[in-house]
C-alpha positions as CSV (number, residue, x, y, z in Angstrom):
1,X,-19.7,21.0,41.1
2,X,-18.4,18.1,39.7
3,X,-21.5,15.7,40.8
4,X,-24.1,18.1,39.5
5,X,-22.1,18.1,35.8
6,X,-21.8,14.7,35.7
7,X,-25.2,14.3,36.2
8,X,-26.5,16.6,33.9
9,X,-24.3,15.1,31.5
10,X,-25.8,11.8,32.2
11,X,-29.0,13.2,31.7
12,X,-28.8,15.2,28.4
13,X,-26.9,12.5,26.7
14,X,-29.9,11.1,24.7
15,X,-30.7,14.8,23.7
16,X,-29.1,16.5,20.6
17,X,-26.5,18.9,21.7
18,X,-28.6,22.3,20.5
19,X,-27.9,25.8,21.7
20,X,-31.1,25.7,23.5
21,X,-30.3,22.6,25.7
22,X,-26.6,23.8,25.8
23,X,-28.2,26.9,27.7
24,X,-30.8,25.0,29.6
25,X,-28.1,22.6,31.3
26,X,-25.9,25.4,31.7
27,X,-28.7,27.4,33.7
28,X,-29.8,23.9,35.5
29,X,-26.3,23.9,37.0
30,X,-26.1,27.0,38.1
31,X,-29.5,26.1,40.1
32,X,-28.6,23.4,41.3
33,X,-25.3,24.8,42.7
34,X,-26.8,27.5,44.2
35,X,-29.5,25.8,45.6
36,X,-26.3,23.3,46.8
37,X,-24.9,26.1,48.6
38,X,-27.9,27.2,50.8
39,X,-28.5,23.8,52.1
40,X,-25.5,23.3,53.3
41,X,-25.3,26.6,55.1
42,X,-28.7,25.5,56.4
43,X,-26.3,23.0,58.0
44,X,-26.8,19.7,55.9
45,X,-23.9,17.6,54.8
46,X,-22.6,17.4,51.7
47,X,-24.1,14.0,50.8
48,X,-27.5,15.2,52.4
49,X,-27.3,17.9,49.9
50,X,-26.1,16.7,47.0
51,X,-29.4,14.0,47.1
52,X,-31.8,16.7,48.2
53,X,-31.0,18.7,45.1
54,X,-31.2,16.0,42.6
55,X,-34.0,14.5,44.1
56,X,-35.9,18.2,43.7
57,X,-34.3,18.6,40.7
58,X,-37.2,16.9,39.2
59,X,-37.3,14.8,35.6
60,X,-35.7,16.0,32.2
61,X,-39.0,14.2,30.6
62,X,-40.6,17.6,31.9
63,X,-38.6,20.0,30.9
64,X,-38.0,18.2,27.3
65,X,-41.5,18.6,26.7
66,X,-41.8,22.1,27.8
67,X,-38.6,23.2,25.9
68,X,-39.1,20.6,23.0
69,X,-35.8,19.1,23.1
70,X,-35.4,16.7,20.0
71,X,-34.0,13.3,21.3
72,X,-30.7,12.0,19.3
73,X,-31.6,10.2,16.5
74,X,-29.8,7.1,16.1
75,X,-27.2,8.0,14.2
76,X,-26.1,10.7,16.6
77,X,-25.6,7.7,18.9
78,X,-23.2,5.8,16.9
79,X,-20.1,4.8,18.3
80,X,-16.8,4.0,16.1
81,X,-17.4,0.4,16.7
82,X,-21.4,0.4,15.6
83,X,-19.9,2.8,12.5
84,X,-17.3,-0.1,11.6
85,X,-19.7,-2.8,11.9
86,X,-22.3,-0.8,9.5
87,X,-19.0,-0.7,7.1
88,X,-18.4,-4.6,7.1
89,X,-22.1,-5.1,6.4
90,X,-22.4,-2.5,3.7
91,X,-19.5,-4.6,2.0
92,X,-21.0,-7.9,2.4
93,X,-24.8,-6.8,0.9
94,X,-22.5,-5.3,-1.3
95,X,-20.2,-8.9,-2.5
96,X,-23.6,-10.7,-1.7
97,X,-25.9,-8.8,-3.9
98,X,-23.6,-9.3,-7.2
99,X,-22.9,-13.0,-7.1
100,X,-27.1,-13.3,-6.1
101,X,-27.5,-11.3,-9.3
102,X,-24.9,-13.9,-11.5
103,X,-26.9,-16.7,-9.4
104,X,-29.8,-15.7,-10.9
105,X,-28.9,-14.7,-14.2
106,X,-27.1,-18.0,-14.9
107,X,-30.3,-19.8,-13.5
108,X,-32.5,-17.3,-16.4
109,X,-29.6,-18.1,-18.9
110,X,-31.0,-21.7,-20.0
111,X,-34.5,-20.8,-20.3
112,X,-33.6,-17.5,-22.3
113,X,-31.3,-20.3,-24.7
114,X,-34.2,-22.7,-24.8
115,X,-36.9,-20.5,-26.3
116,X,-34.5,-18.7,-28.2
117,X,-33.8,-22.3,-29.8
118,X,-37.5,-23.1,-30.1
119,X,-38.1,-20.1,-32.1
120,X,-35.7,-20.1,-34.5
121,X,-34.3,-23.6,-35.0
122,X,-37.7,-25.4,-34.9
123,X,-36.1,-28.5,-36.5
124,X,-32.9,-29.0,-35.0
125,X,-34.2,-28.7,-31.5
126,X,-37.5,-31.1,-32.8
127,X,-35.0,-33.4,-33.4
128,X,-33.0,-33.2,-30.1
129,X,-36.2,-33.4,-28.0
130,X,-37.2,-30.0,-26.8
């Protein structure tokens, strides 16, 4: 049933997409379908059974730690948008980091002329004051 893949779907989306839980939501759905089908020949509606089966369906917190599904790590959870914002900021550190490296080189570039001047020209920088 549609309702019972959706929310499965729902469900494993923050789970990496192994065969394991591939398998495991493929088996859940086939529970829950079947166990769909005998309620309502027990005589319940459709809506009745549709939120009796989720509700015993119990949490996926459970049967991630029994089966050791890995959560998706953030990069599995990236959407085009997130990915083209990363882009725009790797370009900016990118610009930024090379004029704040001529910054600071042109603020090192004095002090690197005045001791080179000090050392060597003793008496022509005596006379202009350094």
């Amino acid at each position: 049933m549609e309702v019972f893949n959706t929310y499965l779907n729902n469900i494993f989306a923050a789970y990496q997409e192994t065969e394991q839980a591939l398998r495991l939501k493929e088996s859940l759905l086939m529970t829950m379908e079947e166990k769909y089908r005998d309620l309502t020949l027990e005589g319940l509606s459709h809506d009745a059974a549709v939120g009796k089966v989720m509700s015993e369906f119990g949490t996926i917190d459970e049967l991630a730690d029994e089966l050791v599904l890995k959560e998706r790590t953030t990069e599995d959870k990236l959407s085009a948008k997130d990915e083209e914002i990363i882009e725009e900021y790797q370009l900016f550190m990118k610009d930024y980091s090379m004029k704040f490296a001529a910054t600071i080189a042109l603020l090192i570039l004095p002090l690197v002329i005045t001791i080179v001047l000090r050392q060597w020209g003793g008496g022509i920088v005596a006379g202009i004051g350094f």
